[in-house]
mmCIF file of the C-alpha atoms, coordinates in Angstrom:
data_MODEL
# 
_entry.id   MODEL 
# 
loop_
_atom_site.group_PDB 
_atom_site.id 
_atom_site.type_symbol 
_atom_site.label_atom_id 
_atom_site.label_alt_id 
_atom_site.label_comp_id 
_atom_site.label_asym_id 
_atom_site.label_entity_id 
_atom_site.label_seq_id 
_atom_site.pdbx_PDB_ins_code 
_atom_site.Cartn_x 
_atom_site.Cartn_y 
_atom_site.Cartn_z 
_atom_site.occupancy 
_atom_site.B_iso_or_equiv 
_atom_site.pdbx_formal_charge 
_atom_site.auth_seq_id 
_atom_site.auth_comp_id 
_atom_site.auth_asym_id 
_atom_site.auth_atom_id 
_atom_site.pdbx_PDB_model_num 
ATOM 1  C CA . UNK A 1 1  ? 31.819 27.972 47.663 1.00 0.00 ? 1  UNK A CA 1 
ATOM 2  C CA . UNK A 1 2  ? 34.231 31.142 48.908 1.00 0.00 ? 2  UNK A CA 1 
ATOM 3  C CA . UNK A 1 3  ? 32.269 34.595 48.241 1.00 0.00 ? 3  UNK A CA 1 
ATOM 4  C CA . UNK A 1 4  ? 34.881 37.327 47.619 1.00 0.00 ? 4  UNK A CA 1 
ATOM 5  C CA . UNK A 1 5  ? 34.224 41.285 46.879 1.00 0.00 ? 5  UNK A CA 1 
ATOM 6  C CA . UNK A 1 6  ? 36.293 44.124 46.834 1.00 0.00 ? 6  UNK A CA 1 
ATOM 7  C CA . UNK A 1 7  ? 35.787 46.845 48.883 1.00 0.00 ? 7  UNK A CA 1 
ATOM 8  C CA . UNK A 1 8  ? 37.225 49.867 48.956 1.00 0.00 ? 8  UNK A CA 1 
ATOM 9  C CA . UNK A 1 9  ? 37.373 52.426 52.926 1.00 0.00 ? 9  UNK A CA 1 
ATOM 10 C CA . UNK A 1 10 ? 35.790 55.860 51.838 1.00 0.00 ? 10 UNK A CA 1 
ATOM 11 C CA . UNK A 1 11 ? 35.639 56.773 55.669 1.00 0.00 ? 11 UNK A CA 1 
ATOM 12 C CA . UNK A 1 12 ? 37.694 59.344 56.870 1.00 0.00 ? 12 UNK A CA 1 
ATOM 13 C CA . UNK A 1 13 ? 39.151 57.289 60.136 1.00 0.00 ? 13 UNK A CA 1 
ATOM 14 C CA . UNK A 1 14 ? 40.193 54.661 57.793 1.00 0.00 ? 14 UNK A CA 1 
ATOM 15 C CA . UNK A 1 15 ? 39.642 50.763 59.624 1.00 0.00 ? 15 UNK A CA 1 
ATOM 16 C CA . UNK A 1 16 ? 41.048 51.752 62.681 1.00 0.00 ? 16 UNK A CA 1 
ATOM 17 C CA . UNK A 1 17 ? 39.941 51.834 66.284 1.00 0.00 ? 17 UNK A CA 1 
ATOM 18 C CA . UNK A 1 18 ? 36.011 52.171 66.278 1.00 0.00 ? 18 UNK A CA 1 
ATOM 19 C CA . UNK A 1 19 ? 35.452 51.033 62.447 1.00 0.00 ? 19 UNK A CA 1 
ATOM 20 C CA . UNK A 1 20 ? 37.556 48.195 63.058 1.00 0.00 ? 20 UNK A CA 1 
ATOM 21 C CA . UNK A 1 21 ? 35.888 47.017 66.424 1.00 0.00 ? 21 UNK A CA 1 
ATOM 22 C CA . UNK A 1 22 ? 32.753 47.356 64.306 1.00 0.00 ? 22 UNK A CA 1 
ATOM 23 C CA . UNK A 1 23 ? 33.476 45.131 62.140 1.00 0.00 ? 23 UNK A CA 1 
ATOM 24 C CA . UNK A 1 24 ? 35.037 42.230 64.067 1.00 0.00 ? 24 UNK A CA 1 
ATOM 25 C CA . UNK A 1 25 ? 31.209 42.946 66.002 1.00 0.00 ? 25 UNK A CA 1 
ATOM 26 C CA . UNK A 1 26 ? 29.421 42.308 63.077 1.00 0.00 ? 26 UNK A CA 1 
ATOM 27 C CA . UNK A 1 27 ? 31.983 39.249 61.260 1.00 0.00 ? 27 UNK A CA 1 
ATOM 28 C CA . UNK A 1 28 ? 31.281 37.553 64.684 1.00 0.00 ? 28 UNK A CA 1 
ATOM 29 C CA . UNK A 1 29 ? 27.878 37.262 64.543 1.00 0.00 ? 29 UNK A CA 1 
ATOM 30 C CA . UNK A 1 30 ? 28.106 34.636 61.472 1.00 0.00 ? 30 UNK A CA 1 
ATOM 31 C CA . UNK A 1 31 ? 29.501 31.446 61.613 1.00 0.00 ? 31 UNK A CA 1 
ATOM 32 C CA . UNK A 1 32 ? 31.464 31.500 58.097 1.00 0.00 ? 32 UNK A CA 1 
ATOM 33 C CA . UNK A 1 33 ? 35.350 32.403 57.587 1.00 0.00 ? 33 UNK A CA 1 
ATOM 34 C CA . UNK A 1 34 ? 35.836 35.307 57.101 1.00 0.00 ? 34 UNK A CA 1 
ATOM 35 C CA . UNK A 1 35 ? 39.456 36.578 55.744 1.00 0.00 ? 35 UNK A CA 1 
ATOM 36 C CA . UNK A 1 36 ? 40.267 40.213 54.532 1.00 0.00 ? 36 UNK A CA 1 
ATOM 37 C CA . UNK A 1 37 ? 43.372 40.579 51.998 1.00 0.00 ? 37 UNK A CA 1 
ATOM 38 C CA . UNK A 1 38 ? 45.129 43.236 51.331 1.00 0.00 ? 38 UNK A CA 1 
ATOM 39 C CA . UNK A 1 39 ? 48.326 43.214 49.250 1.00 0.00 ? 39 UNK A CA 1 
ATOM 40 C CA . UNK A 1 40 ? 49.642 40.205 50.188 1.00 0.00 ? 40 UNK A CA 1 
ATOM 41 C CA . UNK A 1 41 ? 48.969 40.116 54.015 1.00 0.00 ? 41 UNK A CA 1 
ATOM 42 C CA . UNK A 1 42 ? 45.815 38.378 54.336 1.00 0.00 ? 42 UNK A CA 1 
ATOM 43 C CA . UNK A 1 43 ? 44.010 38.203 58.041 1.00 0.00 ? 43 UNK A CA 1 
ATOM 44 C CA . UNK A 1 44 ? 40.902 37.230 60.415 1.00 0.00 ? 44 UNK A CA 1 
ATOM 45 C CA . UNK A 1 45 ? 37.850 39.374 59.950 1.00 0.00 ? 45 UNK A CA 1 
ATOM 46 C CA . UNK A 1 46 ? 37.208 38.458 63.058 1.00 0.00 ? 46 UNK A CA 1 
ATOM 47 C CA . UNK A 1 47 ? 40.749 39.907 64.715 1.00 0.00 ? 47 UNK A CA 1 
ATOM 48 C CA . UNK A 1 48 ? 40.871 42.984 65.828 1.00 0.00 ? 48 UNK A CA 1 
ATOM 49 C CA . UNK A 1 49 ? 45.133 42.975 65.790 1.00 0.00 ? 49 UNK A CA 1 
ATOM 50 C CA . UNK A 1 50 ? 44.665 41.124 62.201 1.00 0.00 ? 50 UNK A CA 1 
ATOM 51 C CA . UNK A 1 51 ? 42.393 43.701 60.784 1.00 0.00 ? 51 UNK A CA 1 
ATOM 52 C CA . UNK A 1 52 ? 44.703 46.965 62.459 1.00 0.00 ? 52 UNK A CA 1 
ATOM 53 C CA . UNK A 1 53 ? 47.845 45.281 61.297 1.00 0.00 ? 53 UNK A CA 1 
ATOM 54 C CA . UNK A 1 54 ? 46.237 46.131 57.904 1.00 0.00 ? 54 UNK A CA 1 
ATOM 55 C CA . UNK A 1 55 ? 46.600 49.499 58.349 1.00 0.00 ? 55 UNK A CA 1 
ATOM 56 C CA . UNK A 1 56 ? 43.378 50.436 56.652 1.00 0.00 ? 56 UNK A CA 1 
ATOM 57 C CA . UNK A 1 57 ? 42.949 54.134 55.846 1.00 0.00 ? 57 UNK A CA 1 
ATOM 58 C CA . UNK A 1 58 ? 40.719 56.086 53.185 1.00 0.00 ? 58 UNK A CA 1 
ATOM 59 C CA . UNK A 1 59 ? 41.082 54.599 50.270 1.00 0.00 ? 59 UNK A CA 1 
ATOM 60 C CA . UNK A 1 60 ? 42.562 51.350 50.390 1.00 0.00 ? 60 UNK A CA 1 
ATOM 61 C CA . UNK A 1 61 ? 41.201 48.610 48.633 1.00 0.00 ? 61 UNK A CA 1 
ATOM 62 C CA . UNK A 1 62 ? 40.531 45.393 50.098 1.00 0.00 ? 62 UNK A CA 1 
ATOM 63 C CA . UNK A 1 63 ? 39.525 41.901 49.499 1.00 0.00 ? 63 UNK A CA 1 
ATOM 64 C CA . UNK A 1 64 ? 36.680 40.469 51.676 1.00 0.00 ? 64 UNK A CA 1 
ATOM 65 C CA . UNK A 1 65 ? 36.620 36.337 51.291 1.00 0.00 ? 65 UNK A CA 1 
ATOM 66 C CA . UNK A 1 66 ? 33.967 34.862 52.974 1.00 0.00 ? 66 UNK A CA 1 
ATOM 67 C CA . UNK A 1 67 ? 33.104 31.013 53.012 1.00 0.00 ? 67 UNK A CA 1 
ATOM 68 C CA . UNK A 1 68 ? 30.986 29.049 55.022 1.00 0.00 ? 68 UNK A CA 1 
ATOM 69 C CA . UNK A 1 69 ? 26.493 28.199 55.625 1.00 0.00 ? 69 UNK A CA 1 
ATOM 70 C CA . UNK A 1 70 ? 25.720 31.736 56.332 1.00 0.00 ? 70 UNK A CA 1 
ATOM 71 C CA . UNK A 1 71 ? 28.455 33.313 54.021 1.00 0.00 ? 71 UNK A CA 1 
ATOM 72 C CA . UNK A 1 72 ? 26.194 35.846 51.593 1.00 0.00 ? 72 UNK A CA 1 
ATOM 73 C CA . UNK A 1 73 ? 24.371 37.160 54.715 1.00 0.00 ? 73 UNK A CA 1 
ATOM 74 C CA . UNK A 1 74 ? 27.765 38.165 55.902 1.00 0.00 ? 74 UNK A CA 1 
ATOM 75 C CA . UNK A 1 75 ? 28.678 39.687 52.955 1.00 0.00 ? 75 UNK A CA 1 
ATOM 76 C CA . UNK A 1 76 ? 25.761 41.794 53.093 1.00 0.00 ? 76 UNK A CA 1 
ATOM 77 C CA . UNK A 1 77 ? 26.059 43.024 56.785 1.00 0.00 ? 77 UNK A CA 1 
ATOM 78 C CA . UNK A 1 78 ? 29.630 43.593 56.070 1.00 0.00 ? 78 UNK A CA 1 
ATOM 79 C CA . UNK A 1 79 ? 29.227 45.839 53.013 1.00 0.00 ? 79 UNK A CA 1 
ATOM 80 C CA . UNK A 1 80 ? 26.505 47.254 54.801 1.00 0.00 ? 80 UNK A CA 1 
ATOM 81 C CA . UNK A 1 81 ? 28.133 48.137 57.819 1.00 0.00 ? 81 UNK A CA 1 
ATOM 82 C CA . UNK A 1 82 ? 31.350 50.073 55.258 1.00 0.00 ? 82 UNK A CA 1 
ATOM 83 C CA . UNK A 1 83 ? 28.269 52.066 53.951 1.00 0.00 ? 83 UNK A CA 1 
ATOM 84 C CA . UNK A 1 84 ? 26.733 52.790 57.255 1.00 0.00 ? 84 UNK A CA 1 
ATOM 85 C CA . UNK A 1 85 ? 30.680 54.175 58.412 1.00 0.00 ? 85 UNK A CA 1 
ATOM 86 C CA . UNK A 1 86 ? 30.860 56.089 55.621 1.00 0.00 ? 86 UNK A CA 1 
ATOM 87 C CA . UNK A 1 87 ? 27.496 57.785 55.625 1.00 0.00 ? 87 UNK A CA 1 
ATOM 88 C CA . UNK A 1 88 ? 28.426 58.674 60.030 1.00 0.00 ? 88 UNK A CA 1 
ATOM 89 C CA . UNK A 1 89 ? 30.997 61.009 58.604 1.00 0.00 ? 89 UNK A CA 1 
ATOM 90 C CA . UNK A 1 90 ? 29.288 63.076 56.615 1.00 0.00 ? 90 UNK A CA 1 
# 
């Protein structure tokens, strides 16, 4: 079963740099696949090139698709990790 949920970048750097390296941190720590789409690009969530190719900034919307044994604990360290960037900027 593929777990998919749509998240949406409400902090101010975007998914660039630091956010992004974040993130390929924390999708690395689980074993599943995990693919981001946006538009019709879709990439690694565990690239750092795939994810900045993206171009990421406030307020894009994105698809996280996640599939594999540990696949809803990466979801939820994933979504956690968007809230925990955007809660640093405030």
């Amino acid at each position: 079963m593929m777990l998919t949920r749509e998240l949406t970048i409400n902090n101010k750097s975007g998914l660039h740099a630091r956010p992004a390296s974040l993130w390929v941190q924390t999708s690395s720590r689980f074993r599943s696949n995990i693919k981001i789409k946006h538009g019709n690009s879709v990439v690694d969530g565990k690239s750092i090139l795939g994810i900045l190719s993206l171009g990421l900034s406030t307020g894009s919307v994105f698809e996280l698709l996640v599939e594999g044994e540990d696949e809803t604990e990466a979801v939820v360290a994933l979504e956690k990790l968007m809230i925990d960037l955007e809660s640093q900027d405030r």
